[in-house]
N, CA, C and O atoms as CSV, one atom per row, in Angstrom:
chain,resi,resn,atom,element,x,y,z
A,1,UNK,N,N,-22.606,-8.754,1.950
A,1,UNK,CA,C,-23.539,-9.274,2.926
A,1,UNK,C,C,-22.854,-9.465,4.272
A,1,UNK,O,O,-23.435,-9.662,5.339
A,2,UNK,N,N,-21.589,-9.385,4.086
A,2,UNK,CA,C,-20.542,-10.003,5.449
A,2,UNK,C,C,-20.764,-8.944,6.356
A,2,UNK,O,O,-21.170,-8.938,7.518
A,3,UNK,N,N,-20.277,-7.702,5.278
A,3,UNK,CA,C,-20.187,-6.067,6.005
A,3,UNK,C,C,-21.715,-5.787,6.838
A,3,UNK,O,O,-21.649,-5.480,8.029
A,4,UNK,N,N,-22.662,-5.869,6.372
A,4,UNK,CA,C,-24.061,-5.450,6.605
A,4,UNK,C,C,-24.165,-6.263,8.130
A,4,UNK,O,O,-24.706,-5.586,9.004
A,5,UNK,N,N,-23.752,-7.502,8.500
A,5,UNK,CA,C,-24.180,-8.118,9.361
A,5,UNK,C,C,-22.923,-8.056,10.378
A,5,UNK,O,O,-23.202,-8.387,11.530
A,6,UNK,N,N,-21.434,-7.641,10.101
A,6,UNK,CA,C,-20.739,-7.504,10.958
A,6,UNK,C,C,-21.122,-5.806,11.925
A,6,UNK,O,O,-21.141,-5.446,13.102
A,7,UNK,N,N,-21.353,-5.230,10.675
A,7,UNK,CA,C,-21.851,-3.370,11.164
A,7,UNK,C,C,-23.112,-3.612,12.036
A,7,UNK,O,O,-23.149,-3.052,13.132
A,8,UNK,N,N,-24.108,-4.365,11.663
A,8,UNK,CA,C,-25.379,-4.789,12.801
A,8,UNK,C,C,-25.027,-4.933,14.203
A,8,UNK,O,O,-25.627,-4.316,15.084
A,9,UNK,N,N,-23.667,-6.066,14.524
A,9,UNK,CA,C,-23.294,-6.385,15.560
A,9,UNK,C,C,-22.561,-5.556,16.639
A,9,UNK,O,O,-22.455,-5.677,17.860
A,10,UNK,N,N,-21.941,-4.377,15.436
A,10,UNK,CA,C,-20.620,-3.681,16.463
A,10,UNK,C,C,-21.476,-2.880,17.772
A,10,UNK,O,O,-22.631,-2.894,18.200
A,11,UNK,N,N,-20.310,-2.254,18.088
A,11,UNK,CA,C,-20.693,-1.540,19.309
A,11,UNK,C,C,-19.936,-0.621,18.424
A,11,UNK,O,O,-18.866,-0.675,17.818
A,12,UNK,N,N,-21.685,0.962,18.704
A,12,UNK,CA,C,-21.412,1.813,18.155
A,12,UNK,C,C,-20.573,2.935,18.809
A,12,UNK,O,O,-21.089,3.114,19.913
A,13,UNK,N,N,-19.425,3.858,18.644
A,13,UNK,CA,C,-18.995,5.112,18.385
A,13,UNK,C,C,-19.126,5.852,17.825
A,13,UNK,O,O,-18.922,5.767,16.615
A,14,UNK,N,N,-19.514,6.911,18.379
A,14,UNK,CA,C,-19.230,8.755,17.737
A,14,UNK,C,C,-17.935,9.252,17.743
A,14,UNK,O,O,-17.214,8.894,18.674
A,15,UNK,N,N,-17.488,9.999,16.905
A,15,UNK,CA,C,-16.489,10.808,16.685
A,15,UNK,C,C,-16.955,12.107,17.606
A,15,UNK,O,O,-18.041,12.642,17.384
A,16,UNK,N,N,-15.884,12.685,18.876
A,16,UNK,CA,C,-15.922,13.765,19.505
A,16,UNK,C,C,-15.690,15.104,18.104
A,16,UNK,O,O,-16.353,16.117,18.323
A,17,UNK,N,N,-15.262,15.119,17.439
A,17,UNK,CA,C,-14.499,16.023,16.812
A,17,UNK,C,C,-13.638,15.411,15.443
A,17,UNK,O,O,-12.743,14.568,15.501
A,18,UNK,N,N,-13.991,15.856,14.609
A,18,UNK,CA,C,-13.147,15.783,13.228
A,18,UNK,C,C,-12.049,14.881,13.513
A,18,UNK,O,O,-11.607,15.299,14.583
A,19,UNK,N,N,-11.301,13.793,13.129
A,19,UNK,CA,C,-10.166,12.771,13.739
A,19,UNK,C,C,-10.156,11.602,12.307
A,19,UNK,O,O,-10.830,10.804,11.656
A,20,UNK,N,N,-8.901,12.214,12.454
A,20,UNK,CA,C,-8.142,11.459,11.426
A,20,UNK,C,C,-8.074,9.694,11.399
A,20,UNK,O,O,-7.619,9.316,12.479
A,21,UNK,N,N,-8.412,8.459,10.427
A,21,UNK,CA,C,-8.417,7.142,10.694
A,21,UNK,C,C,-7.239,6.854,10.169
A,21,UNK,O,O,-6.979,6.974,8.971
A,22,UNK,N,N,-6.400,6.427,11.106
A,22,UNK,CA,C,-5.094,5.869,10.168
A,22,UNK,C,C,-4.599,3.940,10.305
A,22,UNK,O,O,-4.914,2.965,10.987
A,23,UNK,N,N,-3.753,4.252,9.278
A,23,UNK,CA,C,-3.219,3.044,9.015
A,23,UNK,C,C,-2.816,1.960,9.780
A,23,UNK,O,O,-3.089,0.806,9.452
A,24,UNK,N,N,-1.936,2.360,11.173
A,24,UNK,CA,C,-1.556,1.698,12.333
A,24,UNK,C,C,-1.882,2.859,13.136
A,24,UNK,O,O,-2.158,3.979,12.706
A,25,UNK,N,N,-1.808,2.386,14.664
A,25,UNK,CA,C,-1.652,3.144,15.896
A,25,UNK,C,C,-0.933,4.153,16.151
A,25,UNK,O,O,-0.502,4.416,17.273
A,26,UNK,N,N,-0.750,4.769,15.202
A,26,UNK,CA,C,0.476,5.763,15.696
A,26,UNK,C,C,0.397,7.046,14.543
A,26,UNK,O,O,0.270,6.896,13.328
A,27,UNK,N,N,0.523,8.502,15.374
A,27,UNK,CA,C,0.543,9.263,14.497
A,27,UNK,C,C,1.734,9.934,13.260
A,27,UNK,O,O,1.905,10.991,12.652
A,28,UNK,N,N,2.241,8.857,13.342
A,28,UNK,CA,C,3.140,9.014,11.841
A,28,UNK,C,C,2.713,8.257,10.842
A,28,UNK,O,O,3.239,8.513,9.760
A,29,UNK,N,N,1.653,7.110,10.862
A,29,UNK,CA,C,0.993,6.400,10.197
A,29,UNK,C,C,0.093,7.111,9.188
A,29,UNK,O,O,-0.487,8.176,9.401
A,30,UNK,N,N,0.052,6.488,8.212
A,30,UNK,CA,C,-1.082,7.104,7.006
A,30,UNK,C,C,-2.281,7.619,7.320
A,30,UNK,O,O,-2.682,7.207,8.409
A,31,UNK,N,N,-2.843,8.199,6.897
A,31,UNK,CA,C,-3.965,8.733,7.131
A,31,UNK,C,C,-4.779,8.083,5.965
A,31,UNK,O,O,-4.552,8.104,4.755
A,32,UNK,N,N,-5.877,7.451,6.731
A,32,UNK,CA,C,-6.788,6.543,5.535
A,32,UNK,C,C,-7.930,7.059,5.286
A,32,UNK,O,O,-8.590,6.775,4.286
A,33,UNK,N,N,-8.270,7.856,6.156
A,33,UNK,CA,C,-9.930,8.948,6.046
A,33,UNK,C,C,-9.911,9.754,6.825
A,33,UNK,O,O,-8.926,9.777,7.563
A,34,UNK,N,N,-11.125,10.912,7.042
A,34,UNK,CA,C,-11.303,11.975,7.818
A,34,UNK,C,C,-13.038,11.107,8.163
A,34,UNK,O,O,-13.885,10.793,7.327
A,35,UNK,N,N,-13.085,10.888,9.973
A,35,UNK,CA,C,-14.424,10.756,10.755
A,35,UNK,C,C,-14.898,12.092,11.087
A,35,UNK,O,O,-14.142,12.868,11.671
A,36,UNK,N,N,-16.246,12.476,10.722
A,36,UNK,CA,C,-16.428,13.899,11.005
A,36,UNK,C,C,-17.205,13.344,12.340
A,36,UNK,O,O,-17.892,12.357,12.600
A,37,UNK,N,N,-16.644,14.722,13.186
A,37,UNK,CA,C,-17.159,14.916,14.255
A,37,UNK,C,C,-18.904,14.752,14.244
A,37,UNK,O,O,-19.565,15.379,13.416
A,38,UNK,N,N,-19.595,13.782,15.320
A,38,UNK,CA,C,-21.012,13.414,15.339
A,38,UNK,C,C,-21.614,12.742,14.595
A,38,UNK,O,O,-22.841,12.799,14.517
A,39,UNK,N,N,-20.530,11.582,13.546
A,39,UNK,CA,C,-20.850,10.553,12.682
A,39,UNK,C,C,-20.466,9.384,14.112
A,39,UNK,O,O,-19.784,9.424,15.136
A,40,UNK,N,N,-21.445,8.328,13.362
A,40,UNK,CA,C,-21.056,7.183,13.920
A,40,UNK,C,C,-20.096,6.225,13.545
A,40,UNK,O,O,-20.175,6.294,12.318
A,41,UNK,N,N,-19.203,5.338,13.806
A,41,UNK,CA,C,-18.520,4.024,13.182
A,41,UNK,C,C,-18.519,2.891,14.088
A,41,UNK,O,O,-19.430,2.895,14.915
A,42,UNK,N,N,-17.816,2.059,14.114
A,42,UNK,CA,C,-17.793,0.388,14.566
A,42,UNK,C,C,-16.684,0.297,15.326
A,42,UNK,O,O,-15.632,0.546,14.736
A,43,UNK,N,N,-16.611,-0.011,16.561
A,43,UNK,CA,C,-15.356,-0.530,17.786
A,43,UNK,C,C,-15.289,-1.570,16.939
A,43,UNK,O,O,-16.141,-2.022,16.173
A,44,UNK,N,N,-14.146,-1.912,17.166
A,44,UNK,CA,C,-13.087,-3.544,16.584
A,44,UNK,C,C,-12.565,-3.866,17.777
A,44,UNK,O,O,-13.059,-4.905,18.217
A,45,UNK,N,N,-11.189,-3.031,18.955
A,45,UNK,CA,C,-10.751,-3.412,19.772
A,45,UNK,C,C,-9.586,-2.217,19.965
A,45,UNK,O,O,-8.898,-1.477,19.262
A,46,UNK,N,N,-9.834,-2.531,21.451
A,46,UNK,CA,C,-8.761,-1.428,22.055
A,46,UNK,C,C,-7.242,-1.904,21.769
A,46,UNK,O,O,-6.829,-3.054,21.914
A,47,UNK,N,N,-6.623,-0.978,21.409
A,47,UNK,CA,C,-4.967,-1.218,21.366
A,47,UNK,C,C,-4.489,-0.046,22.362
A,47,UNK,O,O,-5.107,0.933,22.777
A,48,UNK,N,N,-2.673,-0.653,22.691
A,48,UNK,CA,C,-1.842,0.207,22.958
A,48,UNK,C,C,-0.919,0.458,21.870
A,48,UNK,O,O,-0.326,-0.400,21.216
A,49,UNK,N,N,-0.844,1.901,21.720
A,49,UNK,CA,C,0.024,2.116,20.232
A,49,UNK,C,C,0.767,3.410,20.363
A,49,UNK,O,O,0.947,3.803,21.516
A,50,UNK,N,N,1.167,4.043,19.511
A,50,UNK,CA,C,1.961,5.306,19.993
A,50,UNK,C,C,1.382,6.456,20.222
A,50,UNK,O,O,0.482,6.859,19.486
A,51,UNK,N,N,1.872,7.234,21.407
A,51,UNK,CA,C,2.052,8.377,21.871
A,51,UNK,C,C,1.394,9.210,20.980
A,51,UNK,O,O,1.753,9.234,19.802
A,52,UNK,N,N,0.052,10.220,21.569
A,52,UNK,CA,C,0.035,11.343,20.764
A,52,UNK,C,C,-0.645,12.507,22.031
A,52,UNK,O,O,-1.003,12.357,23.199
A,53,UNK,N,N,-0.592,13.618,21.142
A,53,UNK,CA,C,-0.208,14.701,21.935
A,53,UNK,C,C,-1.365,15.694,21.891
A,53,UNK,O,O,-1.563,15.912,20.695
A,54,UNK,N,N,-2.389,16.536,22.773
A,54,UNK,CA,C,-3.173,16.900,22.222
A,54,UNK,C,C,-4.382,17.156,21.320
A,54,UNK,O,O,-4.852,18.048,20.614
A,55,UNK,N,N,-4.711,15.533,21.831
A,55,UNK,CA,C,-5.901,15.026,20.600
A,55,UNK,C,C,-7.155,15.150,21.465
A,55,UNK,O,O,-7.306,14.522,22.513
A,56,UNK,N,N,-7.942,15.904,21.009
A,56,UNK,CA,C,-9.480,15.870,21.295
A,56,UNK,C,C,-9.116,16.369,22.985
A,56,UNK,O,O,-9.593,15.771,23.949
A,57,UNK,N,N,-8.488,17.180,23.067
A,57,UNK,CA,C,-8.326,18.455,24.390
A,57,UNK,C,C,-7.503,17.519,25.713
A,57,UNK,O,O,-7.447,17.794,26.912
A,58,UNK,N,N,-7.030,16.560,25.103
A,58,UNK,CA,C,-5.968,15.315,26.210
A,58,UNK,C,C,-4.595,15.864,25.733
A,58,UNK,O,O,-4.240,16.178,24.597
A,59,UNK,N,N,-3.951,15.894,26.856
A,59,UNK,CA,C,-2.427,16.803,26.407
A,59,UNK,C,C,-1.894,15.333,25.521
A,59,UNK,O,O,-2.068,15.096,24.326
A,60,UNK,N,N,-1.262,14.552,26.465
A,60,UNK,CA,C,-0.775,12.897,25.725
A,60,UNK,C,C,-1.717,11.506,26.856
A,60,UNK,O,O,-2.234,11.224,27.937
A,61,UNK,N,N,-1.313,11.046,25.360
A,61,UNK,CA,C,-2.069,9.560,25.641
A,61,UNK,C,C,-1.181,8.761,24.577
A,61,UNK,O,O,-0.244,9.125,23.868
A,62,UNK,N,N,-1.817,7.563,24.733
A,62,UNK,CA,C,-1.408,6.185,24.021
A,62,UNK,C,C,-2.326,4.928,23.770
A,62,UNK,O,O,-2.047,3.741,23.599
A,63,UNK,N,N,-3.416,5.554,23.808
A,63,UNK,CA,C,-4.732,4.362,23.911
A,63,UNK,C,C,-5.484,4.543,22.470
A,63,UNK,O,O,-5.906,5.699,22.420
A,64,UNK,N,N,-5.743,3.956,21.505
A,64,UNK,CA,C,-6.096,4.211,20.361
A,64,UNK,C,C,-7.608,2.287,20.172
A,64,UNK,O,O,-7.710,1.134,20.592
A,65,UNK,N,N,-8.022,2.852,19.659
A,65,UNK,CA,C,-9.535,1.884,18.963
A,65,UNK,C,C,-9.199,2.059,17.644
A,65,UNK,O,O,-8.952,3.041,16.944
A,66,UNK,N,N,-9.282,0.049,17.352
A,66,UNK,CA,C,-9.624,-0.396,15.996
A,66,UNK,C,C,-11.081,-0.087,15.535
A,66,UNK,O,O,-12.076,-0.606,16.039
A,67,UNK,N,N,-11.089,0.638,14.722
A,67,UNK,CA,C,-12.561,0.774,14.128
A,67,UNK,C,C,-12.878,0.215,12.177
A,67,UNK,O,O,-12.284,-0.118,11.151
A,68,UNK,N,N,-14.165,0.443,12.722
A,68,UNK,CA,C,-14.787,0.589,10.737
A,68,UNK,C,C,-15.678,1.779,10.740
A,68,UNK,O,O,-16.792,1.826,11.263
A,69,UNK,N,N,-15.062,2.753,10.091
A,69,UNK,CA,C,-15.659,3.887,9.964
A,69,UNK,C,C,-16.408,4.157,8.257
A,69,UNK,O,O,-15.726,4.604,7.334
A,70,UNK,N,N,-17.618,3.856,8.130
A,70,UNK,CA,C,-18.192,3.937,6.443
A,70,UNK,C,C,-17.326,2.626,5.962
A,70,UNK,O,O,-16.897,2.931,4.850
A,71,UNK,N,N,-16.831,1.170,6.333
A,71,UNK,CA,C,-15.660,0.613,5.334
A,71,UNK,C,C,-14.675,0.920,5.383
A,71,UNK,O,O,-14.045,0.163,4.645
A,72,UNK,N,N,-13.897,1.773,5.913
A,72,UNK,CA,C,-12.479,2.003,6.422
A,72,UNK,C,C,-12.050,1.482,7.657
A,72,UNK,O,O,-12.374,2.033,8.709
A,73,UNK,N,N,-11.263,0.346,7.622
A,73,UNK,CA,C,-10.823,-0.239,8.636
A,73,UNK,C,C,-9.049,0.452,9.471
A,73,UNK,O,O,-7.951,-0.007,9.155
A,74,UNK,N,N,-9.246,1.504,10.437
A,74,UNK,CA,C,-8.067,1.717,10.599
A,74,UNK,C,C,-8.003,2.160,12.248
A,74,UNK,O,O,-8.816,1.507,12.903
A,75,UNK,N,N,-7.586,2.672,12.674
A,75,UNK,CA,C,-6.782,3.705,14.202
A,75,UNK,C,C,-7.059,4.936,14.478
A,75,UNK,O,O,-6.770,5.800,13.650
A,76,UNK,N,N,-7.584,5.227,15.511
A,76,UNK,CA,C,-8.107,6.665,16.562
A,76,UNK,C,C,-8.030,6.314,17.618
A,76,UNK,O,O,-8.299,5.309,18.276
A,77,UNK,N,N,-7.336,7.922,17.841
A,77,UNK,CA,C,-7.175,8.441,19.590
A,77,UNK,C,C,-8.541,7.835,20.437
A,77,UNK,O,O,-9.710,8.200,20.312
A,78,UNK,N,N,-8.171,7.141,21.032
A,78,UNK,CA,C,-9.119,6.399,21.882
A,78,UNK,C,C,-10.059,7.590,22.465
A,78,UNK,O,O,-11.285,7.485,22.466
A,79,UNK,N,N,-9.505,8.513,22.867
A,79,UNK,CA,C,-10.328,10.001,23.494
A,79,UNK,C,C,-10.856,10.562,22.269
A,79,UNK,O,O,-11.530,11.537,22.600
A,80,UNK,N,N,-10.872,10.424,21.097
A,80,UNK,CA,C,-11.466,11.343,19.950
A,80,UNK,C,C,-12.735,10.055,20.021
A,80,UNK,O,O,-12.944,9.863,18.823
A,81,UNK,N,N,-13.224,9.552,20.429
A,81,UNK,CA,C,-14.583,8.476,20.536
A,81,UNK,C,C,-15.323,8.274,21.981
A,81,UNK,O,O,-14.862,8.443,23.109
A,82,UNK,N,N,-16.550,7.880,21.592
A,82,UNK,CA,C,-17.018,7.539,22.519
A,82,UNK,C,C,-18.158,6.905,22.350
A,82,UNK,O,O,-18.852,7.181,21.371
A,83,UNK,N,N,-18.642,5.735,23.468
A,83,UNK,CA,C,-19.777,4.842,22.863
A,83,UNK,C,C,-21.075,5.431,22.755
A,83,UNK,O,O,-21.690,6.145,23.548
A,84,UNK,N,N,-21.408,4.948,21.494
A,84,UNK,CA,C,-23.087,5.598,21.988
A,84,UNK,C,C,-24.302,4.693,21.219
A,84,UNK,O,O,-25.487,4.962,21.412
C-alpha cells in the first residue's frame, strides 16, 4: 500500500532509450534491471556520481537520477530520462 501511494506522488520519467538501472551512480556498479526505452518510472533525486561516457548520444557526463523503475530502486544517466 506504501508503494501504490509513493508511485501516485512521483514525478514521472521516460526512458530516452534502453538504459541500464544500477546499483550506485557509477558505471562499474551492478546492473539491477534493463528500463526499456518509452516506459515510464519515478524521480527520487538528482545525484552527482561517476563519469560516464556516451550515454544516450552525450559524449561524458556525471549527473545520474535516483529512480523506481516497476520496484527497482537504483541509478541512470541523468540524459537517458526525461520528465513527462
Amino acid at each position: 500500500m506504501t508503494t501504490v501511494a509513493a508511485t501516485a506522488k512521483c514525478k514521472s520519467l521516460t526512458a530516452l532509450s534502453n538504459v541500464n538501472v544500477r546499483k550506485s551512480a557509477s558505471t562499474k556498479s551492478t546492473i539491477l534491471r534493463l528500463w526499456y526505452k518509452g516506459t515510464k518510472g519515478c524521480d527520487i533525486k538528482g545525484v552527482d556520481g561517476g563519469s560516464y561516457k556516451n550515454a544516450c548520444g552525450i559524449k561524458s557526463y556525471h549527473y545520474w537520477r535516483k529512480v523506481n523503475y516497476r520496484g527497482t530502486v537504483g541509478y541512470v544517466p541523468n540524459v537517458c530520462v526525461k520528465y513527462s
